[in-house]
C-alpha positions in Angstrom: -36.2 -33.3 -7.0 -35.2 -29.7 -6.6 -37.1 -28.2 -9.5 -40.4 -30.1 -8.2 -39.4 -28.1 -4.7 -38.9 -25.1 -6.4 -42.3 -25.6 -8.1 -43.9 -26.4 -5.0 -42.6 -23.0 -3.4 -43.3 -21.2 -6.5 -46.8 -22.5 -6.1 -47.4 -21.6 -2.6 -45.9 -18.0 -3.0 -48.2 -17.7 -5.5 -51.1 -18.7 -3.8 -49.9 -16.6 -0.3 -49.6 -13.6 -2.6 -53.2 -13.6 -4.2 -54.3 -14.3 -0.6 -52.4 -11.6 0.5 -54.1 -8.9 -2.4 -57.1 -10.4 -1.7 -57.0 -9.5 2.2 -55.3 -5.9 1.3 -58.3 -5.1 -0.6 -61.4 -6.6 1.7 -59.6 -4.5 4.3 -59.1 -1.2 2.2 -62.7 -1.3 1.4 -64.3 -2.5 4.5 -61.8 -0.3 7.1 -63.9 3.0 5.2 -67.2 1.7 7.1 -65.7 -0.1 9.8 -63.8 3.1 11.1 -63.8 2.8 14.8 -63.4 -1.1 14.8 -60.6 -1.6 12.6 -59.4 -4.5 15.2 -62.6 -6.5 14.8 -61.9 -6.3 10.9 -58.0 -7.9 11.5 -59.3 -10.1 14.0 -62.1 -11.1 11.6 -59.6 -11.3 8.0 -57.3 -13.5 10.6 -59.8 -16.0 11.3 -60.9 -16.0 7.8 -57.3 -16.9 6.5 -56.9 -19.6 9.2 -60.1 -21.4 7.8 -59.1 -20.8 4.2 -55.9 -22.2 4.7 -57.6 -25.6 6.0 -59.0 -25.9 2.7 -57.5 -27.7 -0.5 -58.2 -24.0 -2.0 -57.0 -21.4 -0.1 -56.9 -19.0 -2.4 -60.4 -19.4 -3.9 -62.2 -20.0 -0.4 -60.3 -16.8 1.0 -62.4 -13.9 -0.4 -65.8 -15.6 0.2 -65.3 -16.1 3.8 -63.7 -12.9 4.6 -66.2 -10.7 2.7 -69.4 -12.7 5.0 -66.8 -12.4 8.1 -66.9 -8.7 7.7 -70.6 -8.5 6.7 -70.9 -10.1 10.2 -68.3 -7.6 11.7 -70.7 -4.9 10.0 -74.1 -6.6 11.0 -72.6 -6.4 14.9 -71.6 -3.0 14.3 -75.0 -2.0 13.3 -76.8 -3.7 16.4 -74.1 -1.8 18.7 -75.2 1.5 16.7 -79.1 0.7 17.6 -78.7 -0.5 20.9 -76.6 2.7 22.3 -79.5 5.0 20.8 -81.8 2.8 22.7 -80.2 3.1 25.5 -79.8 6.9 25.3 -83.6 7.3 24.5 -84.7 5.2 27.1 -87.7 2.9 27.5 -90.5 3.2 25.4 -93.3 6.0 26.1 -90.7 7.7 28.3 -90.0 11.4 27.2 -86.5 11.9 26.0 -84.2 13.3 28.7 -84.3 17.4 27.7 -87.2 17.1 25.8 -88.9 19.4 28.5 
């Protein structure tokens, strides 16, 4: 009985580990274009890793889901971009505030 818990824990530190190098790296990569909302890329890798860890495969689901979490978190980030240079131009056929 105490080597099959030992396996078992060997097993999950294994799988908490590659979860763990797996998030590391999505965030390493992704915090480069994500600079000003590094929070909404933790908050998304966090809900990414709850889900994952709902899942028989943990592990293997992990990386999927957090790299189309944080194409979302990008997506959003875009639309933000867009929407605040709307904004500052104003509404269409309306001359730019200065341009005069």
């Amino acid at each position: 009985m105490a080597a099959f818990k030992s396996n078992c824990l060997a097993s999950c530190r294994k799988v908490l580990a590659r979860i763990t190098a797996a998030r590391e790296m999505i965030f390493n990569e992704s915090r480069r274009t994500l600079k000003a909302h590094e929070h909404l890329l933790r908050l998304a890798l966090n809900e990414a890793e709850a889900v994952a860890w709902q899942t028989m495969y943990p592990h293997l689901v992990f990386p999927a889901l957090a790299a189309e979490k944080v194409q979302a978190v990008v997506a959003w980030d875009k639309l933000q971009s867009l929407q605040r240079l709307r904004a500052r131009l104003g509404p269409p056929g309306r001359p730019m505030a200065g341009a005069f």
